[in-house]
C-alpha positions as CSV (number, residue, x, y, z in Angstrom):
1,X,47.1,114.4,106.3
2,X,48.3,116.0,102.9
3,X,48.2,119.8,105.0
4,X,50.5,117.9,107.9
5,X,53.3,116.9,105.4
6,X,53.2,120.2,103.8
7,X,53.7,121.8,106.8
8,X,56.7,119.1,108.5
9,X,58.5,119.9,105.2
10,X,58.1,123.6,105.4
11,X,59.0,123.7,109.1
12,X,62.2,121.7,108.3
13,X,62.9,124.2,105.3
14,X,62.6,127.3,107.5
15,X,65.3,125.5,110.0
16,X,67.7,125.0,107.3
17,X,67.1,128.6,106.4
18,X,65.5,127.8,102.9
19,X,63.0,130.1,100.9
20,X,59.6,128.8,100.8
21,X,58.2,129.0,97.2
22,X,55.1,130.5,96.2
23,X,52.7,128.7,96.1
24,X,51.8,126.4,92.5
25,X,48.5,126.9,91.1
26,X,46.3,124.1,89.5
27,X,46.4,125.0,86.8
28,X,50.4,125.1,86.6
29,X,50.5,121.8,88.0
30,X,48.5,120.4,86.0
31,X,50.1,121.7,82.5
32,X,53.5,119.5,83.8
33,X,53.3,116.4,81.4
34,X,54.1,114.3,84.5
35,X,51.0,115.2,86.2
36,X,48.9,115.1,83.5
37,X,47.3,111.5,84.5
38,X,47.1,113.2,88.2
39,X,44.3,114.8,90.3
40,X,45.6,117.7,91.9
41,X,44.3,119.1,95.2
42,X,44.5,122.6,97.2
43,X,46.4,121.7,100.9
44,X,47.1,124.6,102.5
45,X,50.6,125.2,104.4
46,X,49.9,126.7,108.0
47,X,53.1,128.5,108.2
48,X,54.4,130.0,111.6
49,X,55.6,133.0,112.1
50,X,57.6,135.2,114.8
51,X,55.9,136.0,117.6
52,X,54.8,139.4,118.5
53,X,54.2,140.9,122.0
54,X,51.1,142.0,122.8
55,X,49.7,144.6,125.7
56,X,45.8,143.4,126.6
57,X,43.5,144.1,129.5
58,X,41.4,141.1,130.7
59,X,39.2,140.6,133.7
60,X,41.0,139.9,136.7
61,X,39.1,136.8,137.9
62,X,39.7,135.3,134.4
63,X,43.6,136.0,134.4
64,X,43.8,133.9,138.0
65,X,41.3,131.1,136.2
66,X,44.2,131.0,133.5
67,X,46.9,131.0,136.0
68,X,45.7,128.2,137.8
69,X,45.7,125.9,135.1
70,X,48.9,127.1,133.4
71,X,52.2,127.7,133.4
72,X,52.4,129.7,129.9
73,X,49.4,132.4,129.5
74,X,50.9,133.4,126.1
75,X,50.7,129.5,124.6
76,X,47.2,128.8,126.7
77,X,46.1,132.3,125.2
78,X,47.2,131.8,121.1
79,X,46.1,127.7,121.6
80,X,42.3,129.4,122.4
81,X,42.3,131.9,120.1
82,X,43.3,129.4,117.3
83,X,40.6,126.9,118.9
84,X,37.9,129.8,118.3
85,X,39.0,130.9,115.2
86,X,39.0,126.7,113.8
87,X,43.0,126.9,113.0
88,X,44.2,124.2,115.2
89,X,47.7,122.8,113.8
């Protein structure tokens, strides 16, 4: 839930063509007096970047497998790729 917010907000900064910050370590958050009575936790922002084209060779059979149940092969492609690698956002 935390990592979803993160990322709305940075998404809506990157439209309005704001700099994302570094990110704040624990240890810096924690020496603010105003979170001193806090937990602090780690929520890592997914951030997305441009997209880059890409020249690959795949099995014939498996391109028409993808065709047939799609209208994007780039988005069915990154979407399984993220799904393998456990980075679904």
């Amino acid at each position: 839930m935390g990592g979803e917010a993160l990322n709305g907000h940075v998404e809506v900064m990157m439209e309005y063509g704001e700099k994302i910050p570094q990110p704040s370590s624990l240890e810096g958050v924690m020496r603010d007096e105003n979170n001193r009575t806090g937990v602090a936790i780690l929520v890592e922002a997914k951030v997305k970047t441009a997209p880059v084209r890409v020249n690959i060779t795949i099995d014939k059979d498996l391109l028409h497998q993808i065709d047939a149940i799609t209208h994007n092969r780039s988005a069915f492609l990154a979407e399984a790729a993220r799904k393998a690698l456990g980075q679904l956002y």
